[in-house]
N, C-alpha and C positions, 0 to 999 in steps of 0.2 A: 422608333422601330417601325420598319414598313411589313404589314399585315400579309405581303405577298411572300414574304421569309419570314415570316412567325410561325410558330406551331398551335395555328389555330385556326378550327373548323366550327361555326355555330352546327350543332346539331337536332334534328327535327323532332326524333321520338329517341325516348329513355325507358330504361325496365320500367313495369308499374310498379314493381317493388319498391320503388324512390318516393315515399308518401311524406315524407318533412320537405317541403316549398325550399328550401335551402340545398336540399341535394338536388332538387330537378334542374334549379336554375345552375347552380353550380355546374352540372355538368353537360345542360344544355350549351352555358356560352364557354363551355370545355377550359374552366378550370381548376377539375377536380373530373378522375377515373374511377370507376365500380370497377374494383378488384375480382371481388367477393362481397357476401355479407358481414359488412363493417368494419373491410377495408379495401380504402383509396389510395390510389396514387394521384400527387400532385401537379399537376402541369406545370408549365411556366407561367401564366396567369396566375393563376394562384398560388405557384412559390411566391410572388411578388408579393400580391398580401401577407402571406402569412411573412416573409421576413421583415415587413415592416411592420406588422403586428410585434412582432420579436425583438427590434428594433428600440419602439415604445416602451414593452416590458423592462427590456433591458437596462434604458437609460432612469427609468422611476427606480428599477432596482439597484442600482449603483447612486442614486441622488439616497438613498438610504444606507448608504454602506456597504450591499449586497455586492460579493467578489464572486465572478463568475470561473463555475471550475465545469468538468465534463465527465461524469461517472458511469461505471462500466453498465450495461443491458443485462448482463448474461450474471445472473448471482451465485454464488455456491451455494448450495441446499443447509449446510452447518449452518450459516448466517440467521435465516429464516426459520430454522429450526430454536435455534436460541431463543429469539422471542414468542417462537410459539404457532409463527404465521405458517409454515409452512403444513399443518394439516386443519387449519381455518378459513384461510383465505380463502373462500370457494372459488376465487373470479382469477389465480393465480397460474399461469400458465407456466406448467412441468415439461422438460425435457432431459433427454439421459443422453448422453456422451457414449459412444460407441465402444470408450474405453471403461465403459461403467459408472461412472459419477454421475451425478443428477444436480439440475440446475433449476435457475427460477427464469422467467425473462420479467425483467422488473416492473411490476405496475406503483410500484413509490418506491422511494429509497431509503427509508428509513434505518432498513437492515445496511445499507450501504455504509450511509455518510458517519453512522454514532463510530462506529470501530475507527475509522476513517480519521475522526480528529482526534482519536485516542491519541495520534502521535505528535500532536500540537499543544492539545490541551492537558495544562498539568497545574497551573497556577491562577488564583484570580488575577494576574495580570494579563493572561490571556483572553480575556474573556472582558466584553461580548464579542464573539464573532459571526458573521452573518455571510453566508454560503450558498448561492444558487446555482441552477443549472438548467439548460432546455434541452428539453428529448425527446425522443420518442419512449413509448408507453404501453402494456401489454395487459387486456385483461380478459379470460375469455367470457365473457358476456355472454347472453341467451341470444339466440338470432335480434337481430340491428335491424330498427322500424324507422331510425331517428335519423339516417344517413350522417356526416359525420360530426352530430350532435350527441352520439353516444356510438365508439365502436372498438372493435376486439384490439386495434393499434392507434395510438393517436397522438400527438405532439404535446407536452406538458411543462409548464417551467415550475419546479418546484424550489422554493426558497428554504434553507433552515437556520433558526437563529441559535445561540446557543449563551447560556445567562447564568449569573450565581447567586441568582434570587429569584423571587415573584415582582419586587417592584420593577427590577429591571426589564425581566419579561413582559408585564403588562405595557411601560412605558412603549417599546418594540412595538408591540401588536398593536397598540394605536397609530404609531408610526407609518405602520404596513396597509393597516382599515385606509388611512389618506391616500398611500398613495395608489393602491388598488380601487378607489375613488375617481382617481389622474387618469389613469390606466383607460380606465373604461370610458370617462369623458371625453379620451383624446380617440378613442375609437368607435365615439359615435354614436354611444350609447347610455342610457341611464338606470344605473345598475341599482336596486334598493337591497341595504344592509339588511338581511334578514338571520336574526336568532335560529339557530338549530341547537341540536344535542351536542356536549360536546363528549358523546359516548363515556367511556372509560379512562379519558383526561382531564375534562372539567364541567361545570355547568351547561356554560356555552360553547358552541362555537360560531362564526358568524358566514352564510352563504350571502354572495353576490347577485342578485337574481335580474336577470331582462326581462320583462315581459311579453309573451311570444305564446299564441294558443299553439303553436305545438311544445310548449314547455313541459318537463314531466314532476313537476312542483308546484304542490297548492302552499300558497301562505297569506296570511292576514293582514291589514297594512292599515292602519290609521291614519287618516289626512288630517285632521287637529296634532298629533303630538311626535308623528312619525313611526310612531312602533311599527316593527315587525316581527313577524315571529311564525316557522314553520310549520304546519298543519300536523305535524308528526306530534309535536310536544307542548303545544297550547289548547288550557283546559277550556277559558271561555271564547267561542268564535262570533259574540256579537258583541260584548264591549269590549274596551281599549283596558287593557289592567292598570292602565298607565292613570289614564284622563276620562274613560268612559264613555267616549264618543264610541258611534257605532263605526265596527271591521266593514274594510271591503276585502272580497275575497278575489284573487289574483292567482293567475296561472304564468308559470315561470320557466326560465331554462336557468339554470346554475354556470355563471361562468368562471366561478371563483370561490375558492373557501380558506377560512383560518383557524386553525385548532392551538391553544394552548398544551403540547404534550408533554407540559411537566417532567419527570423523570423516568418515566415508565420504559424508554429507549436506554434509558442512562444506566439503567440496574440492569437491563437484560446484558449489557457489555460492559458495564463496571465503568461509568467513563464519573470519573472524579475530578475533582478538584480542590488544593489547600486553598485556606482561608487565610487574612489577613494574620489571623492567630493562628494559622499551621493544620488548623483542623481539616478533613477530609470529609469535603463534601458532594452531593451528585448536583453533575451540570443540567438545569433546565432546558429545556427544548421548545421552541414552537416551530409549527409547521404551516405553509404558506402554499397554495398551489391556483394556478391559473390554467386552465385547459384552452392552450392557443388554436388547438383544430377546430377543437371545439366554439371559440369564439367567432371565428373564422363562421361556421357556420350560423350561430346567434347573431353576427353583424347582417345576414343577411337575410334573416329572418325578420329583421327589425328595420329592414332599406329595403322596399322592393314596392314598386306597383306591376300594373296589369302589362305593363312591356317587358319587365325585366328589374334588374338588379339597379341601384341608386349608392352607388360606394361614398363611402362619408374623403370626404380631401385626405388625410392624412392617411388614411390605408390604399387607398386609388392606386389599382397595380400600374396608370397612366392616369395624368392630371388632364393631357388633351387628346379629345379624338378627331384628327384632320380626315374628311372625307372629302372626296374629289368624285362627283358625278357626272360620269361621261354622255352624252347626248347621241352617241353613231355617226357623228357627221367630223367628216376626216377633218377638216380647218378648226370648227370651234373645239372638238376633241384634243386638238393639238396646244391650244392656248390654254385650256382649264387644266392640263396636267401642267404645263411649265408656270402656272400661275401657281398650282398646286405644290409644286417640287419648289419652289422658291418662298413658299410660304417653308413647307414643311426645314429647309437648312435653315432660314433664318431661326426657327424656334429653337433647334440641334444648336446651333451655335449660340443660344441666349442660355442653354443649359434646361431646357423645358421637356417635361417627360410626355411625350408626344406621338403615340400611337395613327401612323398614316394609313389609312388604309387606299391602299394604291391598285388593289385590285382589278384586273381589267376583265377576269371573266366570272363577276359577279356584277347584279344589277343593283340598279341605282335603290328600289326596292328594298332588296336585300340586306346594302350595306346601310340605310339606316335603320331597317330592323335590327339587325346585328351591332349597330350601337345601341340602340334602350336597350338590349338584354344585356349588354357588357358593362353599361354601366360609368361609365368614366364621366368625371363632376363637369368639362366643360367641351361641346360640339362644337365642332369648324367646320361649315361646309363649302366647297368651291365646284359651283355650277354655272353653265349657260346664262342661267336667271342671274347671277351673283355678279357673275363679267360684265353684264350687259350695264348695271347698274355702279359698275367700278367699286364693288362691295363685297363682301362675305357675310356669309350667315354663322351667326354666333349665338348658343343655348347652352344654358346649364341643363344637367339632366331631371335637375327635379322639378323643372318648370317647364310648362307646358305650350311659351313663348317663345319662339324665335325673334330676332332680332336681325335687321339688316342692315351693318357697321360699314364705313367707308375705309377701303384698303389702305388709305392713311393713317388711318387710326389703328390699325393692328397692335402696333407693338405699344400704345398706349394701353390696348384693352388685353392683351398678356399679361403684360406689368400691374395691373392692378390685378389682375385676381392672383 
């Protein structure tokens, strides 16, 4: 993609309102819009992340069974009324239809998907079945400090499993704890299991947590035996209850959580199921959710220095960034682009996602500031300096080394990384 037809402008100053490091940068190297408070619109820079964030999810949630379906935003109020959410959910944003009805815009789906498999599920031969879906998400929050680490719309995949036991169930949620382990590893990040409440469905339930001082969660963490456990419902905060070694105390962002919800969905809509002996019984439920905008911003709370964003390989909205730095002198200007444009098709044609910035009326300045803030895992530079020496300058972004590689070597040093 050439930078001179992209829909992208590095921009100099942002509201002060953008106090989470993730939305500054975000929308300084513009890939992500202020709407409003606590909601964005995506650029194409940042669609790219987030669909290969989605991408990830997707494929850990299908390596477990998980069949992707697409359920509706817009709920009927009866639904939510059945279980009760409908005058509790404080964060649940109402709308009325001109013809009178009143709606939800869904911030989970719970009220959705139970009614939803009533028409599937009738036998334990049906069952287990595992159910996900990515969407967008609606909740009305108290004004947004977090940029989109917390806001009123935001992209969500929620998985539901569906069991005709506890053993079965359990066995699942373990299933899910690994690969929401995958998940986050292939994204860059190192996520610690941490224990929460599991309200009104069971003991526990377990949050995903990055470590990031703008996190809005305290929890406890033992390096001898691994406990963790959140600052909401741990009685001792200086031994391990475990092993007794002393807590460290850690600030978090939550990019993930799993609740056992038992039957509690199953009785509000009657979702049953016979048993091997005929008997009628209620379908188990756990619930599974990963907040992808959300991560989106935690990846880059967690990759960044004092230039800009550091995108981990596998989410990199571009693997390469070719820049070609022009000098004003009509001859050697002429040979660093054709050097340039013959680097950039040979990559096109190896299949390499390769951001040119071809730019001719920004400066040389510029366009590598405009790389450290974008971020992309590996720099091409082709300059005056680089011809003269029959070479190219080649950097990773989280190294602070350049390298001066012989233009024969190019597709060697492609090929390996």
């Amino acid at each position: 993609m050439k930078a001179s037809k992209f829909y992208f402008k590095s921009r100099k100053k942002i509201s002060q309102e953008e106090v989470a490091i993730s939305a500054a940068l975000l929308i300084k190297a513009n890939f992500i819009e202020r709407l409003t408070s606590g909601v964005y619109n995506f650029l194409p820079l940042g669609l790219r992340v987030i669909k290969r964030i989605e991408q990830i999810v997707r494929e850990e949630m299908e390596a477990i069974g998980g069949q992707e379906i697409l359920m509706a935003l817009l709920n009927p109020r009866k639904n939510w009324e059945q279980t009760g959410r409908w005058g509790s959910f404080n964060a649940l944003f109402k709308v009325q239809s001109r013809f009178g009805g009143w709606f939800a815009l869904s911030p989970t789906h719970e009220e959705v998907i139970t009614p939803m498999v009533k028409n599937f599920i009738h036998s334990y031969k049906d069952l287990p079945l595992y159910l996900f879906h990515i969407s967008d998400k609606f909740r009305d929050e108290p004004r947004s400090k977090s940029g989109i680490l917390r806001g009123k719309e935001f992209i969500m995949k929620d998985l539901y499993s569906f069991h005709q036991d506890e053993k079965d169930l359990d066995k699942y949620y373990n299933q899910v704890k690994k690969a929401y382990q995958r998940i986050f590893k292939r994204c860059g990040l190192k996520a610690f299991v941490v224990e929460a409440s599991g309200g009104t469905f069971s003991d526990f339930s377990h949050e995903f947590q990055v470590i990031t001082p703008a996190g809005e969660d305290i929890f406890y963490y033992c390096p001898s035996c691994k406990f963790c456990q959140n600052k909401e419902i741990i009685s001792n905060t200086k031994k391990c209850p475990n092993c007794g070694h002393s807590l460290e105390e850690l600030r978090g962002s939550e990019v993930g959580n799993i609740f056992k919800l038992k039957d509690k969905y199953s009785q509000a809509f009657d979702l049953k199921f016979r048993d091997k002996d005929g008997k009628s019984k209620n379908v188990l439920m756990g619930c599974y959710g990963i907040g992808i905008s959300r991560l989106l911003g935690v990846i880059v709370e967690a990759n960044y220095d004092q230039d800009g964003i550091i995108w981990p390989k596998e989410i990199a909205p571009f693997q390469y960034h070719l820049i070609r730095l022009l000098k004003g002198k009509v001859k050697e200007d002429k040979i660093i682009k054709k050097q340039a444009d013959l680097l950039y098709d040979k990559m096109i044609k190896k299949g390499l996602e390769v951001f040119y910035d071809d730019r001719d009326d920004v400066s040389s300045g510029e366009k590598l500031v405009d790389a450290d803030l974008l971020g992309f895992p590996w720099r091409i530079v082709v300059s005056e300096k680089t011809l003269k020496e029959n070479s190219f300058e080649f950097k990773e972004r989280k190294s602070r080394k350049a390298k001066l590689l012989k233009l024969k070597d190019f597709d060697k040093t492609v090929k390996a990384k």
